[in-house]
N, C-alpha and C positions, 0 to 999 in steps of 0.2 A: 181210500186215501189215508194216509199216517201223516199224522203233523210229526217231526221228529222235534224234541226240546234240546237247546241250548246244547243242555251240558251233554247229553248221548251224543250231538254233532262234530261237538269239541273233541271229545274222546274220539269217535272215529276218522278223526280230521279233515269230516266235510262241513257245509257249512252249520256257521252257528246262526242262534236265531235273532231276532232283533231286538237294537237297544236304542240311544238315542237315534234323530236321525243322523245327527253328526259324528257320531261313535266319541263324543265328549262329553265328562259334565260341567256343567256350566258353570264359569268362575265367574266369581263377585270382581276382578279386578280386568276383566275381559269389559270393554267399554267400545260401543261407534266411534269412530271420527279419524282422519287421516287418511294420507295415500304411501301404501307401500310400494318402495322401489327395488326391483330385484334386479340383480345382473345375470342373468342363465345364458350359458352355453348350449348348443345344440341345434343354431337356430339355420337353418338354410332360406335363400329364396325362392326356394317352392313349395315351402310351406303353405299349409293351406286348413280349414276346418273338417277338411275330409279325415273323417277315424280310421276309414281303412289305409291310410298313407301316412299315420302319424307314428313316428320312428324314434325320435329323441328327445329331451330332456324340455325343452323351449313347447314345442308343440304340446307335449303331454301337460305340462303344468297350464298351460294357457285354457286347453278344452278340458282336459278330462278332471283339472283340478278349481277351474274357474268360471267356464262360461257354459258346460252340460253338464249333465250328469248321467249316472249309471243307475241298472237298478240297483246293484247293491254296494256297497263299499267297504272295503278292509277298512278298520279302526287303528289308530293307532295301536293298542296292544296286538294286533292282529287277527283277532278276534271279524264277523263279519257280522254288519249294519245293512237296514233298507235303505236306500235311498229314494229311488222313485218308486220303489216296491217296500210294503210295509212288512209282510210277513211272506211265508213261505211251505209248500209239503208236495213230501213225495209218494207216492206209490211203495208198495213193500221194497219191491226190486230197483229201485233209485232209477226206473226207466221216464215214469211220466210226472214231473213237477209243474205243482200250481203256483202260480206267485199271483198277491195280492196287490192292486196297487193304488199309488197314494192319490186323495180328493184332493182337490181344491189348490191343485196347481196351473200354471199356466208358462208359458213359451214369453219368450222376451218383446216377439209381434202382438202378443193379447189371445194367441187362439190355447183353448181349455187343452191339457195332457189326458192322456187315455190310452185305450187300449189300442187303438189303432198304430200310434205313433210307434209302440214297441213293436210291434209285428213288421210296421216299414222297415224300422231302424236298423232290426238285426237282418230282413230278406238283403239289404246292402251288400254282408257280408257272403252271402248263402249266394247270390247270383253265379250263374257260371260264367268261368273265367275271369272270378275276383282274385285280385292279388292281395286281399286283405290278410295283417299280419294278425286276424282273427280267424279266418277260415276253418285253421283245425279248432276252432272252439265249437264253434256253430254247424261245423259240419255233420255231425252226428242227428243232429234234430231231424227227426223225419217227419214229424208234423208241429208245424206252430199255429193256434188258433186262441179266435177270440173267444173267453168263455161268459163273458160279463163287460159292461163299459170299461169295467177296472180291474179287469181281472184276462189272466190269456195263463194259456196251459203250453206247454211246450212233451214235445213225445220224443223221446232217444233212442238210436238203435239200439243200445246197451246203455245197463247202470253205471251212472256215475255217480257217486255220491259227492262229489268235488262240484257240482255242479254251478250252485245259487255262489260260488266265491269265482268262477269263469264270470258271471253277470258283472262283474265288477270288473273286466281287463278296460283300460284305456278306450282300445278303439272302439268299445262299444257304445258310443252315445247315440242320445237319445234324441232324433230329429223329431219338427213336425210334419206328420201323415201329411202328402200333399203338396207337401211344402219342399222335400227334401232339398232339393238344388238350390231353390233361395238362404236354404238354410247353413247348407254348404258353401255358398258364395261369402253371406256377410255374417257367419256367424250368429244363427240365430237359436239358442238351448233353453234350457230351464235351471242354469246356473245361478248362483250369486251376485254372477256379474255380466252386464252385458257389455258388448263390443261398443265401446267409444270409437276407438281407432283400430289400424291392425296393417300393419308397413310388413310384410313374408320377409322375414332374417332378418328384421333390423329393430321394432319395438310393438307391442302391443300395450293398450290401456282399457282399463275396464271399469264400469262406474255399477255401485252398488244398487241391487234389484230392491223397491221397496216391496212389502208384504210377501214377502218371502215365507215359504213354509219350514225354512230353517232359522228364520228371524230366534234370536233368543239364544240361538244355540252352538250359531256359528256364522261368519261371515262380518267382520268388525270394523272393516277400513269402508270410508267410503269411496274411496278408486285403489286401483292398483294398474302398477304400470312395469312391464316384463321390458328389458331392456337387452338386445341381443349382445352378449359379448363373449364369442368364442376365446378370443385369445386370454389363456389362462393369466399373464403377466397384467394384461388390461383389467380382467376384473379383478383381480386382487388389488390395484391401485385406486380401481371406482369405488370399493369399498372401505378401502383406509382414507382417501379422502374425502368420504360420505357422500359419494355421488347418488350411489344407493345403500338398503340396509342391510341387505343381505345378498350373498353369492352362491353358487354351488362350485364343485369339485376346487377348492383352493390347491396350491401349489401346497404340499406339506412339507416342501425343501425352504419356504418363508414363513409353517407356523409361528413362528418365535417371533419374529417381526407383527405379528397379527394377535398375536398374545399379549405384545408388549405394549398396546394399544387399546388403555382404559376403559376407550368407546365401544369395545370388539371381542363375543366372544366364542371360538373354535367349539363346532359343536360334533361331535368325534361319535359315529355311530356302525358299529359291528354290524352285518347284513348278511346276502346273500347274493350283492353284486359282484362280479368275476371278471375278471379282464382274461381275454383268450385268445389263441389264435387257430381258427377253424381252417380246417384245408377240402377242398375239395375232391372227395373220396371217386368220384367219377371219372376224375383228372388224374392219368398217371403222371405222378408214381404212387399217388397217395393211396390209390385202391388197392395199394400189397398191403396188407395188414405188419409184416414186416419191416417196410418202412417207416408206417407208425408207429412204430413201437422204437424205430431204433430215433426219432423222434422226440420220444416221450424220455428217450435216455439222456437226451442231448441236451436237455435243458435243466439249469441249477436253480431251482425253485426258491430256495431258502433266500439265495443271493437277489431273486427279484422282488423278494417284500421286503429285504435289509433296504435294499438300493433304491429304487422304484416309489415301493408306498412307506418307505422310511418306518418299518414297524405298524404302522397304520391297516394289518391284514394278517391273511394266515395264510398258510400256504393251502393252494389244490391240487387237487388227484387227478384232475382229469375228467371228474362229474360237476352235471351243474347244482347238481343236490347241496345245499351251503347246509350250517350250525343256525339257521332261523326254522331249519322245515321240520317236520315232526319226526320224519324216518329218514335223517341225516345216519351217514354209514357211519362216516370218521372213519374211511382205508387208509390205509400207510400207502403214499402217494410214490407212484416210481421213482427210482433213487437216479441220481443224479451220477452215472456211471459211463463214462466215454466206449471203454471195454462194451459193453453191453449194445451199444450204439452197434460200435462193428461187426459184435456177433449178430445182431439182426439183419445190416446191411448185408452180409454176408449170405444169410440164410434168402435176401432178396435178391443173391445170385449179383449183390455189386460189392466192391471196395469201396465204393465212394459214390457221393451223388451232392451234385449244384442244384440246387432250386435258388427261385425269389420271393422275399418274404415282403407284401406291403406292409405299410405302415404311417400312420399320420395323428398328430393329436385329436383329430376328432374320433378314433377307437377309443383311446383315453390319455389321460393325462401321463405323459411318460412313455409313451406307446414306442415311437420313434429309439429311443434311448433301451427299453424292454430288447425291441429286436435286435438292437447291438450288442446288448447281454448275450441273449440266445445265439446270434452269429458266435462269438468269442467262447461262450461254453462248448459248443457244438459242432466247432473246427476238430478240437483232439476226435472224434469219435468216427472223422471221416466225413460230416457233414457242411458241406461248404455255404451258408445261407449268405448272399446277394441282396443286403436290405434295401425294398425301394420307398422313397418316400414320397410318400403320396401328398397333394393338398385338402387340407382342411373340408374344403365344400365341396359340395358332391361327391364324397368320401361316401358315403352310403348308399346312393344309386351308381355309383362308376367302377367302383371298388370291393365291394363287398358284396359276396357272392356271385360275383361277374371274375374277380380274379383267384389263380388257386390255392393261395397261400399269405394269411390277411393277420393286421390285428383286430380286434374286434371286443365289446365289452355287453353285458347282458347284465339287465339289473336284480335279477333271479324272480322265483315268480313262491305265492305264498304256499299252492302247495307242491306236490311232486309231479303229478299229472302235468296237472298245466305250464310247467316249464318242459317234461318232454315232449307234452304236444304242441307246443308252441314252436320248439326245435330239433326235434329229434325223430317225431314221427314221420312215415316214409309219405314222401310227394308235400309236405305244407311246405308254404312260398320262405317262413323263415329258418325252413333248414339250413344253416350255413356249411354245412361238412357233405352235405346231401349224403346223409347218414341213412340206409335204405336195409331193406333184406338180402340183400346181396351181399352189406356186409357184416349183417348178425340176423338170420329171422328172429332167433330167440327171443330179442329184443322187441321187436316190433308184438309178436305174442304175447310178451308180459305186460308191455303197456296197455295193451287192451283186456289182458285180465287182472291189473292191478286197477284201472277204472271203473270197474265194474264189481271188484271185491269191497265188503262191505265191513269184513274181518278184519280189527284193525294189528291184528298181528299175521294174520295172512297177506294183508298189505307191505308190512316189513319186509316179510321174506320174500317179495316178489320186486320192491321199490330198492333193496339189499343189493338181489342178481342184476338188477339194472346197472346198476354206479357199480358193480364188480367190471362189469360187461365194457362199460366205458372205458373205464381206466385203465382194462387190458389190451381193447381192440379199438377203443371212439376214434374217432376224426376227429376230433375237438381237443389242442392243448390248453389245459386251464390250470395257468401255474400259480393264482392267488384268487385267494378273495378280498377283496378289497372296501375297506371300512367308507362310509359317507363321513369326509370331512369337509365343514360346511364351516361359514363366518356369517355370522347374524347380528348387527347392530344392536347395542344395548339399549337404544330407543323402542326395538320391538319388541312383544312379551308373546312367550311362548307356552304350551302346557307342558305339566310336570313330564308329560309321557312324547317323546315323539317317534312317530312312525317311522319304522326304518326295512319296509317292503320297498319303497322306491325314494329319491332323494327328494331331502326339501321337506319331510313331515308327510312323506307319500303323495307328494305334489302339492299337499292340498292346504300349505302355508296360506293360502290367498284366504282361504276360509278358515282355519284354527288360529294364526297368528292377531296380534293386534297391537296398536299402540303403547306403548308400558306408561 
């Protein structure tokens, strides 16, 4: 067995090794007391503490950033922490890693953490005919066992060297062994906080865990309380009038109004989340590669970050690969040329083609307005899009990936692997393009030998032809990246660094934030 250090991890860009558990150091001005109030979008009423069903922004911050945990957890700098696992190592060939994990924890009922509980936790995912949006994480393990009370080994059919930074996706929390249904009913984790209340769409409250084994290091307030407010207009009001202290995704067409606001400050964060619109490759016409393409012509990229995210992004290529990952291509992204539309359409053997394009603001903020862009760009080139719009809730289970032709938003994931297995690899439940061998094998081959390559310029060259791959032939239009603009009350204090893997401090404000 190879313990692999820190910095070799870093450099190869699988995981690094452990630091605090909180991936913080601890500020002198970081003090107990209070209740934060958030206003998150995202929130449906079926919602629920099930990790394999947790989809959006409301759910994710409530479990995976407040009431369980993972064993391991992205750091704000990006860097990767234990969480319920203290250390880590692999095998020469990144096939069989051991994880250590932490004493002297316990569950919010009283019963002791251990080895068992991780083995339940992640078989969750691993059952057959799970529709968990972890599956292609877990799915490769071909043996998981316990090797010690606190300690279990996990076997891969192939190297991965990204591995111990998959331990830390969302849906993987950590139930108690035994326990799990109860635990899934009322929320019961090994988080900072446990479930006071919990209304599915509408609010959640949380009261602070004493003897905690992150006591010291993270977790400041003594409640917090998640507040559902889908509608963008609404929470931007709940916060200007200090309903609560902080929001996510603000309308950046009222920063200035939010700026202008003593109490209120805009917290503007570059990422790797993308707003897109996937079609479904199985569903003609989208299965011509042709039509894709003359698709991919159709739409004015530059005009949807002027307009849309008001400068607040960059424009995309048509890969999910953002400027956070390590083997970002930076392709000169399809030019925005009508001509080209036709000559595709054409070689599709049409003049012209009607589709329908859904859309609703729960893909994202502007979603609705996007698709009227893209209709209006994509007329001269022959392309007639039919925007339909969709409502808000149940936009996720009725709308996406059920229809052929969708908005949709992905918050990018830390490394390359794990965003195309999470979307791109053939048969997992959140393929949204059902992006398959049929229509690239190539692709589906490199992704299983760039997960297993351990060369981290061999990895380029392989993570490179992927994001080439997409941009020429994907199912997936991804015309921006789109920055975390966020509004956080001057009453809360923040660390110098904030995490911008996912929104909010990587969910996990409820734990790094604290009263100022």
């Amino acid at each position: 067995m190879t313990r692999i250090s820190r910095r070799g991890l870093l450099r190869t860009g699988a995981a690094a090794g452990v630091l605090a558990a909180s991936g913080l150091p601890l500020r002198a001005q970081a003090k107990r007391g209070g209740r934060l109030r958030v206003g998150l979008n995202g929130a449906n009423t079926s919602d629920s503490w099930d990790g394999r069903s947790i989809a959006d922004m409301f759910m994710i911050a409530a479990a995976h950033g407040t009431v369980f945990d993972c064993l391991t957890e992205v750091a704000a700098d990006g860097s990767l922490v234990g969480e319920l696992a203290t250390d880590w190592e692999a095998s020469p060939d990144a096939k069989t890693w051991t994880f250590n994990l932490r004493s002297g924890v316990t569950f919010h009922n009283g019963k002791a953490f251990g080895a068992d509980d991780v083995l339940e936790s992640l078989q969750l995912h691993m059952a057959e005919g799970s529709k968990s949006g972890a599956r292609p994480i877990v799915e490769p393990i071909t043996e998981m066992k316990k090797t010690g009370p606190l300690q279990v080994q996990f076997t891969l059919a192939n190297g991965n060297a990204d591995f111990p930074y998959l331990m830390s996706d969302y849906h993987l929390l950590i139930y108690p062994a035994g326990q799990i249904e109860e635990a899934i009913s009322q929320g019961i984790g090994t988080g900072l906080y446990a479930v006071e209340s919990f209304e599915p769409g509408v609010r959640f409250v949380g009261k602070r865990v004493d003897g905690h084994y992150k006591d010291g290091q993270a977790g400041w307030f003594d409640e917090v309380e998640f507040i559902a407010i889908n509608d963008q207009t609404a929470r931007m009001n709940a916060v200007l009038t200090g309903q609560v202290d902080a929001i996510n995704r603000i309308d950046v067409k009222t920063e200035a109004l939010l700026k202008a606001n003593p109490m209120i400050r805009v917290v503007d964060s570059p990422n790797n989340q993308h707003f897109t619109f996937p079609m479904l490759t199985d569903i003609a016409p989208f299965g011509d590669v042709n039509v894709r393409r003359a698709l991919k012509h159709g739409i004015n990229r530059q005009e949807m970050v002027d307009k849309i995210l008001l400068g607040h992004g960059s424009v995309g290529a048509d890969t999910p690969i953002g400027p956070a990952n390590q083997y970002f291509a930076d392709l000169e992204p399809p030019a925005y040329d009508p001509d080209k539309s036709k000559f595709y359409l054409k070689e599709a053997g049409l003049d012209s083609i009607d589709i329908d394009l859904s859309a609703s603001s729960a893909a994202f903020d502007g979603a609705v307005d996007a698709a009227q862009l893209y209709q209006a760009s994509a007329a001269p080139g022959g392309i007639n899009i039919n925007v339909v719009q969709e409502p808000a809730d149940g936009y996720w289970s009725n709308v996406w990936i059920k229809k052929p032709f969708c908005a949709c938003y992905w918050g990018g994931r830390a490394t390359e692997d794990w965003m195309f297995s999470s979307a791109y690899a053939e048969g997992v439940p959140w393929n949204d393009s059902q992006w398959d061998s049929k229509d690239n094998a190539r692709f589906q081959e490199l992704l299983i030998a760039g997960r297993a390559e351990l060369d981290s310029a061999k990895r380029r060259e392989i993570y490179t032809e992927m994001q080439v791959i997409l941009r020429d032939e994907g199912g997936v239009i991804i015309p921006m990246f789109a920055n975390f603009v966020e509004a956080v009350s001057t009453k809360i204090g923040t660390p110098d660094k904030i995490g911008n893997l996912w929104q909010l401090d990587n969910t996990r404000f409820a734990e790094r934030w604290w009263m100022a």
